[in-house]
C-alpha positions as CSV (number, residue, x, y, z in Angstrom):
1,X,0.0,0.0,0.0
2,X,1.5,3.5,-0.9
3,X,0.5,4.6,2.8
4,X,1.0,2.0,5.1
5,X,0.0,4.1,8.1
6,X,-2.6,6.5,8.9
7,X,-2.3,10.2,8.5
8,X,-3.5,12.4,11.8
9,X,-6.4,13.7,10.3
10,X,-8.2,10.0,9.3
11,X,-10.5,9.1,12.4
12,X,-8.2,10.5,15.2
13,X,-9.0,8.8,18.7
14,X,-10.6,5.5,16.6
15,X,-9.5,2.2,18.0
16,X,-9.9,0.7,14.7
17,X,-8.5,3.4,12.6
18,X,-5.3,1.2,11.5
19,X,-7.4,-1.3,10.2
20,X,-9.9,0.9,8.4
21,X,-6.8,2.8,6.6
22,X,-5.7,-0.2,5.6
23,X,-9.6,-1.5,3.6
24,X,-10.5,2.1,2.8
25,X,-9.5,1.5,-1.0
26,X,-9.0,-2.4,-1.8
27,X,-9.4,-2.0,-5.2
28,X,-6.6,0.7,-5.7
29,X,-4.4,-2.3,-3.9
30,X,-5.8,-4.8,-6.3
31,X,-4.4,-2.7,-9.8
32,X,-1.4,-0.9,-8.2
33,X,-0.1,-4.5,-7.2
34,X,-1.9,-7.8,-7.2
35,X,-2.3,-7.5,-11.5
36,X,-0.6,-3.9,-11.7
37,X,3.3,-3.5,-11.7
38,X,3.3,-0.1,-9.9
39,X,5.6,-2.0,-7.3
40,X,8.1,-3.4,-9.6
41,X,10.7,-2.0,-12.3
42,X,9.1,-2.2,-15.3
43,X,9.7,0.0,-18.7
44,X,6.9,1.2,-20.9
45,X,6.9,2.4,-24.5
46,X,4.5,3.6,-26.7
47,X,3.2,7.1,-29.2
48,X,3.3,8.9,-25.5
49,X,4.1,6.3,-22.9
50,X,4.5,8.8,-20.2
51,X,0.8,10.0,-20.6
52,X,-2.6,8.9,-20.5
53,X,-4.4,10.6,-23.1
54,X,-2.6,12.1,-26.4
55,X,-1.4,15.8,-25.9
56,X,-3.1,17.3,-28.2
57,X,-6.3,14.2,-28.5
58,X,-6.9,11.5,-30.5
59,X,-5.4,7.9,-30.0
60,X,-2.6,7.2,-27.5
61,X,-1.2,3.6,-26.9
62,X,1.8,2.1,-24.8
63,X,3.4,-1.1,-23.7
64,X,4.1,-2.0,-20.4
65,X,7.1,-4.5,-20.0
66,X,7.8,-6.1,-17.0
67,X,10.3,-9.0,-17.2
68,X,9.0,-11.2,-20.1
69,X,5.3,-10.0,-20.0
70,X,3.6,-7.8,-22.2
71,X,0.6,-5.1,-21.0
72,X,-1.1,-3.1,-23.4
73,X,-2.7,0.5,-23.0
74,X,-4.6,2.4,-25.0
75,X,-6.7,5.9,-25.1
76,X,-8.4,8.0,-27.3
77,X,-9.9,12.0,-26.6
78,X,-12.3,13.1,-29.0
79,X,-15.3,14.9,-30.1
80,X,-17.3,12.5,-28.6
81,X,-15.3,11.6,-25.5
82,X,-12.9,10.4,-23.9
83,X,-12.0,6.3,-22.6
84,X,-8.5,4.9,-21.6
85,X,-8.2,0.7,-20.5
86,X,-5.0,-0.9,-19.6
87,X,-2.0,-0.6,-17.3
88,X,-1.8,3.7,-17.1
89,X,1.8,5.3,-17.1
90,X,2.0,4.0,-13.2
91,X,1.8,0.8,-13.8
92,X,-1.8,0.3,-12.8
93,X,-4.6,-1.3,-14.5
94,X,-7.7,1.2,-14.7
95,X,-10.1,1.8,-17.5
96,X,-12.5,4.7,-17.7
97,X,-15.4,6.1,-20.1
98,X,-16.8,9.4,-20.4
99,X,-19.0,10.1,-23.6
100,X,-19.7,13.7,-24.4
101,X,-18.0,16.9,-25.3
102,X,-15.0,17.3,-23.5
103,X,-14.0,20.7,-22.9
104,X,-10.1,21.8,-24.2
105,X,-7.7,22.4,-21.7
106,X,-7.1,25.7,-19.9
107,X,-4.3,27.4,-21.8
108,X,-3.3,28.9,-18.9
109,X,-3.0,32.5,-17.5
110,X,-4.3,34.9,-19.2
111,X,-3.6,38.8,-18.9
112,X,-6.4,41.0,-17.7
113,X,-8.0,43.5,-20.2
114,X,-7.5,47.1,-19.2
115,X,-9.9,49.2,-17.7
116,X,-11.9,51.1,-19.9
117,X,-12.5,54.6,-19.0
């Protein structure tokens, strides 16, 4: 588990609290390291292997290698959506769908207008 103890703000003065840490997310434990490789070296190619959706949209795929096995990844951003399945940069397995328009990324600051007079 990435955090094998609790912080001090989960359930503070709980007897239990350890335990409850420890099954507040077994499914993240079940991709990051029962079939993900998020635990072990592993190398991963691909069109952007360090990324989970294309920069600029449309299809992105990768390879994950760890020792002689083989996981495949692959995403696409579009007009219509958005869906990833496969083992992510990480080295978990996770798949997602969301149909719809997505909107662009923020391009980032931008410089206020001047007050008009």
């Amino acid at each position: 588990m990435d955090d094998p103890d609790p912080p001090d703000w989960y359930r503070p003065g709980n007897r239990c609290r350890r335990v409850l840490w420890q099954l507040r997310n077994p499914l993240h434990n079940f991709t990051f390291y029962v079939i993900g490789v998020a635990d072990q070296p592993f190398t991963r190619t691909g069109k952007f292997p360090e990324a989970v959706f294309a920069p600029d949209g449309g299809w992105n795929w990768a390879m994950t290698r760890y020792r002689w096995v083989r996981l495949p990844f692959v995403s696409y951003n579009g007009i219509w959506g958005r869906f990833y399945l496969g083992w992510r940069e990480r080295g978990n397995f996770g798949g997602k769908v969301n149909f719809g328009t997505i909107p662009p990324p923020d391009p980032g600051p931008r410089t206020p207008e001047p007050a008009k007079r």
